[in-house]
C-alpha positions in Angstrom: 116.7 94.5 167.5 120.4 94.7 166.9 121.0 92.1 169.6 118.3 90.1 168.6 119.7 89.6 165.5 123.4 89.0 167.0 122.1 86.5 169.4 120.5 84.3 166.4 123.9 84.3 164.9 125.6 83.4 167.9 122.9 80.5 168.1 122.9 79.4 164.7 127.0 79.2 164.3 127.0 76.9 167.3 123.8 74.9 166.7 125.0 74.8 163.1 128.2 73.2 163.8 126.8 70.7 166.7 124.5 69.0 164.1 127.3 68.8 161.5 129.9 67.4 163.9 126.8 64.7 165.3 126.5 63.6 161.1 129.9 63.8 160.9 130.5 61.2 164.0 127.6 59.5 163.1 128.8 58.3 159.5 132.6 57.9 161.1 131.4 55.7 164.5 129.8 53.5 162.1 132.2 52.9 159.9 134.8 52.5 162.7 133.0 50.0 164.2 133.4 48.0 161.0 137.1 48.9 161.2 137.4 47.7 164.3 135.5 45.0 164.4 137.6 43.5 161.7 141.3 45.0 163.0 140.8 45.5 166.5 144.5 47.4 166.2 143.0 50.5 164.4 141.4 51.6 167.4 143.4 54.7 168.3 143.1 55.7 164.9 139.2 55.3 164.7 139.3 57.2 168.3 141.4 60.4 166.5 139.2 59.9 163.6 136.2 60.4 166.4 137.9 63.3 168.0 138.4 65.3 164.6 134.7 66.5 164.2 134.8 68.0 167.6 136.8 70.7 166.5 133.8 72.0 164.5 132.3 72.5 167.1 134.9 74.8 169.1 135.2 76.7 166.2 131.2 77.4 166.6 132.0 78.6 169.9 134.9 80.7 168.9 132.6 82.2 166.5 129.7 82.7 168.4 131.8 84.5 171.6 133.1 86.6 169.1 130.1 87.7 167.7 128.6 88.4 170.7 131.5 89.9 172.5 133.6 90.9 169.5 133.0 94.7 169.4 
């Protein structure tokens, strides 16, 4: 039951952070598209702007190895 419960956690941190970071990039793509439609020179900062969410989702993994492998 133990690891049952520790492999729900392990799924929930990372499927938690995957559908925050897809908001996330979803409100930020759209918006940069507007950005860049109207100063195409922006577009490294709308691609690092992109890139930041992903993070969120590393973290979730982090998490989730070390609650699974953490003892």
């Amino acid at each position: 039951m133990e690891r049952a419960l520790l492999t729900l956690a392990a799924a929930l941190a990372i499927g938690v952070s995957g559908l925050a970071t897809a908001w996330a990039q979803s409100r930020i793509g759209a918006a940069g598209a507007g950005t860049i439609a109207e100063k195409p020179d922006l577009r490294g900062t709308v691609i690092v702007m992109l890139a930041i969410p992903e993070t969120m989702v590393i973290l979730g993994f982090v998490v989730a190895v070390l609650i699974l492998f953490g003892r």
